[in-house]
Every structure is written in C-alpha cells, then in structure tokens.
C-alpha positions in Angstrom: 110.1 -27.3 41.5 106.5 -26.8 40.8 105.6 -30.6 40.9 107.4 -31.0 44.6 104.3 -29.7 46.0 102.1 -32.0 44.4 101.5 -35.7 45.8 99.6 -37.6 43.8 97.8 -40.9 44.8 98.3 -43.5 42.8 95.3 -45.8 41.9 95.7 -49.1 44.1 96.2 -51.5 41.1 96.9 -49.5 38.0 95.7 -50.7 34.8 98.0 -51.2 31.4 96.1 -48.1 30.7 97.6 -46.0 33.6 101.0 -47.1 33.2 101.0 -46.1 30.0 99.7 -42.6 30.6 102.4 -42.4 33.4 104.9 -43.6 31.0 104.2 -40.9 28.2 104.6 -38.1 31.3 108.2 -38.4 31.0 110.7 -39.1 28.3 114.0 -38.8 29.7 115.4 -38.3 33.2 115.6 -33.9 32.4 111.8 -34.5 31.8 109.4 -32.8 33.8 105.4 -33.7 34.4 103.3 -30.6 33.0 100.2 -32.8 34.5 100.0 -34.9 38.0 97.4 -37.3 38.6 94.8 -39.7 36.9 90.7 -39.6 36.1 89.4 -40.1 38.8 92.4 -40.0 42.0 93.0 -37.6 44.2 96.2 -35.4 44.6 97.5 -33.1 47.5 98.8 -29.6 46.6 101.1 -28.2 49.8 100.6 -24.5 50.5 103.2 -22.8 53.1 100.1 -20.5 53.8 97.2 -22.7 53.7 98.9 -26.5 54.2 97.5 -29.2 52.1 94.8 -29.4 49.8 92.8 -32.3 48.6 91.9 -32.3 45.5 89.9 -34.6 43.3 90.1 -35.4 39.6 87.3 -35.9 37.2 86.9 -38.6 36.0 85.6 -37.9 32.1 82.4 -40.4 31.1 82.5 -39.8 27.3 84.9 -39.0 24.6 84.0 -35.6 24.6 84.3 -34.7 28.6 88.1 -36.1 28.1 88.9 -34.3 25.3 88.7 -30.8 27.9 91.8 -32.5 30.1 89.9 -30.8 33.0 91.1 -34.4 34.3 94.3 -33.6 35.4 96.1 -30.8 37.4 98.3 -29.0 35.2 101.1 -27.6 36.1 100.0 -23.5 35.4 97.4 -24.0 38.0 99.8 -25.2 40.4 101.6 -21.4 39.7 98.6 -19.5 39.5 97.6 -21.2 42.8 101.4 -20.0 44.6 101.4 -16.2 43.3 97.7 -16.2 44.9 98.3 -17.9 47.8 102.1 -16.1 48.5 100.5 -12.8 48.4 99.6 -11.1 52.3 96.8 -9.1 50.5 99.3 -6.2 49.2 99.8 -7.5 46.0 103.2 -7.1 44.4 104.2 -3.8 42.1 107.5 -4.9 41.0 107.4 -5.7 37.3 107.1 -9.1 37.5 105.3 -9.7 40.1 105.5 -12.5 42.1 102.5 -12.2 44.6 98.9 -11.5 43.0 96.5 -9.9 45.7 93.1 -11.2 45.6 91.9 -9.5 48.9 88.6 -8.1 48.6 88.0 -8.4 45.2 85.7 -10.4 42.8 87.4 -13.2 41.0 86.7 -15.4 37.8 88.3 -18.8 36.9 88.0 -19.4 33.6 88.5 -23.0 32.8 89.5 -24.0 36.3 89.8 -27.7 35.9 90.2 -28.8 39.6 89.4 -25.5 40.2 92.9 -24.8 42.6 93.4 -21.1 41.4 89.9 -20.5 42.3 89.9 -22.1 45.7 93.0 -20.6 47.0 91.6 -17.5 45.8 88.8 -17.7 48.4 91.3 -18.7 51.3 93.5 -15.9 50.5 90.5 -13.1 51.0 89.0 -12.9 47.6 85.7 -10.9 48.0 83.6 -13.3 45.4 84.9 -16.5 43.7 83.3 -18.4 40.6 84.9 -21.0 39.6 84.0 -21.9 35.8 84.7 -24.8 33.7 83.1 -26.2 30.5 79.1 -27.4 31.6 79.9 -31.0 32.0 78.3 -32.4 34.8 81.2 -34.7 35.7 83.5 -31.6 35.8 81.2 -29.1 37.4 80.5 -32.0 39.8 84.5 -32.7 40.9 85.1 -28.8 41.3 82.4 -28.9 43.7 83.5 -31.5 46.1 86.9 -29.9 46.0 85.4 -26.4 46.9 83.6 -28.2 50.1 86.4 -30.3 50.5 89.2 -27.2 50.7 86.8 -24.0 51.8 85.6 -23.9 55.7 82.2 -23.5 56.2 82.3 -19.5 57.6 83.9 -18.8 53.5 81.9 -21.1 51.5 79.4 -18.3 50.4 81.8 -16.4 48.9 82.6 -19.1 46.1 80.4 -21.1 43.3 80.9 -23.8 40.8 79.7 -22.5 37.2 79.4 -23.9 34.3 80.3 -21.5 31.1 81.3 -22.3 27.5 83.6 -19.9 26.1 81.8 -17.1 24.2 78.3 -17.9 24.5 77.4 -15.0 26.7 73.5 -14.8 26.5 72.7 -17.5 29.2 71.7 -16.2 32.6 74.9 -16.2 34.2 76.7 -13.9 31.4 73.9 -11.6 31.6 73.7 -11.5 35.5 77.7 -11.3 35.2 78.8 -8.7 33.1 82.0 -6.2 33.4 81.1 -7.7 37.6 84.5 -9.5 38.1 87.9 -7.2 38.7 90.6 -10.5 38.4 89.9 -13.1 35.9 92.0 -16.0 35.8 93.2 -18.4 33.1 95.8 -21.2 33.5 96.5 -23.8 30.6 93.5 -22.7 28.3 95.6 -21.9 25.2 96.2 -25.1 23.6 93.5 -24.7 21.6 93.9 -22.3 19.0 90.5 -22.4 17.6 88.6 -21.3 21.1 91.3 -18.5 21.8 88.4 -15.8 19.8 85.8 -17.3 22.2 88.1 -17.1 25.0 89.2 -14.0 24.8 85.4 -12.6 24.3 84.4 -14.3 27.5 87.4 -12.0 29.1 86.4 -8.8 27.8 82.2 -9.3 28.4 83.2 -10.5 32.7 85.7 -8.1 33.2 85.0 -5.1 35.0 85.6 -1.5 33.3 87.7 -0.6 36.4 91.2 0.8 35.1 92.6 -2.2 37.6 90.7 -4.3 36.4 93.7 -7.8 35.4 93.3 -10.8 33.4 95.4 -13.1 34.8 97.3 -16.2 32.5 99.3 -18.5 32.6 100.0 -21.7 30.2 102.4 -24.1 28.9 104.5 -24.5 26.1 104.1 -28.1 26.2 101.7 -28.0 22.9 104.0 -25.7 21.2 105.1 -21.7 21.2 102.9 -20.8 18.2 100.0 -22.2 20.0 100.4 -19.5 23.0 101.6 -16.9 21.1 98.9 -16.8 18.8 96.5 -15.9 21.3 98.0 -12.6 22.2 96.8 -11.5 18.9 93.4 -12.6 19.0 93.2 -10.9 22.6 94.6 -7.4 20.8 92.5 -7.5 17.7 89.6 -8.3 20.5 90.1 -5.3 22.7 92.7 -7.2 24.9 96.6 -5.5 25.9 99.5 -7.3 27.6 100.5 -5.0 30.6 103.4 -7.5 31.4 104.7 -10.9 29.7 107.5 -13.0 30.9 108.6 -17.1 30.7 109.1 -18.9 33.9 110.1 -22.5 34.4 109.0 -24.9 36.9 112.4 -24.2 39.5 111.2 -20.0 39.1 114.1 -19.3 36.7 112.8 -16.5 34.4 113.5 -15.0 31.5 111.8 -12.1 28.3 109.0 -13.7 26.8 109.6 -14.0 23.3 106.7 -14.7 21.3 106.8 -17.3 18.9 110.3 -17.2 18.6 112.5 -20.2 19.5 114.7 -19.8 22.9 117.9 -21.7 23.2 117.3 -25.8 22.7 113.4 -25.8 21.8 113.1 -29.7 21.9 110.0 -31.2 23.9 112.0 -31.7 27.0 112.9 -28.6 27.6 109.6 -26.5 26.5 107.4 -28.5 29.2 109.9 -26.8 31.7 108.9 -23.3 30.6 105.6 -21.3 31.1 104.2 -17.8 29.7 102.9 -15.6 32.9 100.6 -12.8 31.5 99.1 -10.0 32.6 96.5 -8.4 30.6 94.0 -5.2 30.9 91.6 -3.5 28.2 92.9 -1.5 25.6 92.7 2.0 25.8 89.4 2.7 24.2 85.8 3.4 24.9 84.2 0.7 25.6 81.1 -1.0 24.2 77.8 -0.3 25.8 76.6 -2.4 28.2 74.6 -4.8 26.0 71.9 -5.5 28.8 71.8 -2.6 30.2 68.6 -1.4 28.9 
C-alpha cells in the first residue's frame, strides 16, 4: 500500500485543529489516506533504491497559499515518485508501464507540492530537474529545503525550485523554457477543473517537439471521476493525446480506465483507493511556431 512508505511526524501536541483534520482522513476502517502529513511537519518517504527521504510540508500563511494543498503529500506523488525511482534507467515498454526512465533527460514538475517526483527524478539520473509550483514564497521556499535536504551536493546543479502559474507563459522562465523539457510531470493537479485549459497550455508550450517527448499524470479520484475525466478533453481540444490510460489503486491492483463512467461501488471510500495513470504525447499535427523564436 502506497501510504506504508510514508511516516509521518506527528506534531508534538496536536491542536483540536489537527485532530480534526486527521479525523476527516478516514471515514471507516476500508478508508484509505489520499494525503499524509500536516502544514508545517515533516514526513519520511522510503525508497528501496534511494532509502528515506525527509520531506518538509509548507506551512500555508494566508487563505490563498492553503487553498493550493501544496501542504500535504498526496498520495499520486508518492506513485509518480516509485515508477521513477523503480526504473534502472531502461524505462519500461510494456503497455503499462511500471518503471518511467528519467536517465539523461530533462524533466519538469508541474505543481510539485513537496516536490518528491521531482527530487527522485534527479537521484534517479535525470539530466535537468525543475521543480515548479504556484509562486508562493512559502511553497517555493519548502521545496527548496527538501531539494538540499534529499539531493547530495555533486547533483544539486542539475535541479531548481521555480515558481510558474499555469498558463501565463510570457515571464522569463517560459520564454527561456520553451519545447526544452522531454518528461513533464503532473501528480494531483486535476481537481480543479477551471485551471485544466491553463494546465494543459503550460504542457504543450514546455514540452519538447521530440516524438518521445511524455507528459507524465497521475491523480486521484478522491474529488470525483468527472473532475479527472474532464481534463482529457481539454488536453485534446488543446493539442494534447493519451498514448496510454489505466486506474490503479493504492495496493497496485489495476484495472481499464473508464472515463467518467462509474466502476463497480463508486462511494467515497472506495474512489480514494483508485488513481488515473496517464501518459500523454502531442497530437499528430504541425506544430505552432516557436513564438520567441524570432
């Protein structure tokens, strides 16, 4: 189970607050935790390849920085961070593949929260890591400490915390970055329906025109199927094709992804046990010229 490698530290004398929060996690003894930790604690992921990383938790100063949930580690990272870090650099060709090869290659986290993915991207050979979240100081600031916390000193140039909001792509990052990155990964970033057009434009201007070239995603079901499923035709009316889809829950039982469609018992309980693992490409068409390329 995806939340066995986790270990979070629990503050030293909770508040009424806390408990609460801890409380709502789980509804019934079935009931799984899609999040693990609090604002503000630390929690240790547990890599067979890499051992244990630290990992720190913002801890959100204003309505608005907790309202991104960059606050906790959610379970899709926790995946995204095992199919990179199981992979010995070959990658995986079967159709659903269960080891994502990083070696070599340039890498954008979109999103990145604690910025896991991101990290164990960098241990596992990635040629260039950024590691991007919403420009909040608070969260830019945690992913940070947990890069120089988790990254030895003879890799830390190959990795950066950046700050990037979702579409706007005229700042000096977007320009300096774009088609540059050959993986981009996403985990837990479709629960909002009204940013997936923004999302999925900050996909297609970073991603590289190399036919290889992968988005990576993964999320939750936790905030409803219609939610995820929603996005896929954003991405295709944006310029975005699913090369491979399928549902996996949290013990690595899988099954077809569906869509919108209900699976079986649909109840609360038993979505949170269940994520969408994507993987995406451009659609077959020219692309756009390079906007800043004159």
């Amino acid at each position: 189970m995806l939340s066995s490698l986790i270990q979070p530290s629990n503050p030293p004398n909770p508040s009424a607050e806390d408990v609460f929060s801890s409380a709502l996690r789980m509804i019934s003894p079935e009931d799984v935790s899609v999040l693990h930790g609090d604002p503000g604690s630390f929690v240790t992921y547990s890599s067979t390849r890499f051992g244990s990383l630290e990992l720190k938790l913002a801890e959100p100063q204003t309505e608005g920085e907790r309202k991104l949930f960059a606050q906790y580690l959610w379970n899709a990272g926790v995946l995204m961070a095992e199919l990179i870090g199981n992979s010995d650099g070959g990658g995986d060709k079967s159709q659903r593949p269960k080891r994502w090869a990083v070696k070599g290659k340039r890498v954008l986290e979109l999103g990145a929260g604690t910025g896991l993915a991101g990290i164990v991207g960098v241990l596992a050979g990635a040629e260039q890591v950024v590691i991007s979240d919403y420009p909040a100081a608070e969260v830019l600031t945690t992913i940070e400490t947990n890069i120089q916390r988790n990254v030895p000193s003879q890799l830390i140039a190959r990795v950066a915390a950046q700050g990037h909001e979702w579409g706007v792509l005229i700042d000096e990052f977007s320009r300096a970055y774009v088609r540059r990155f050959k993986i981009i990964m996403s985990s837990d970033c479709l629960w909002m329906s009204g940013q997936h057009q923004a999302l999925a434009a900050s996909m297609l201007h970073f991603l590289s025109l190399d036919a290889e070239a992968r988005v990576w995603l993964i999320a939750g079901f936790h905030t409803g199927r219609a939610n995820v499923a929603s996005f896929f035709e954003t991405g295709k009316e944006a310029g975005l094709e699913v090369d491979v889809a399928w549902e996996r829950d949290v013990d690595g039982n899988e099954r077809e992804w569906t869509g919108e469609q209900r699976v079986g018992n649909d109840d609360i309980v038993e979505r949170k046990k269940w994520l969408l693992v994507a993987i995406l490409r451009r659609a077959h068409h020219s692309p756009a010229p390079n906007p800043y390329s004159q």
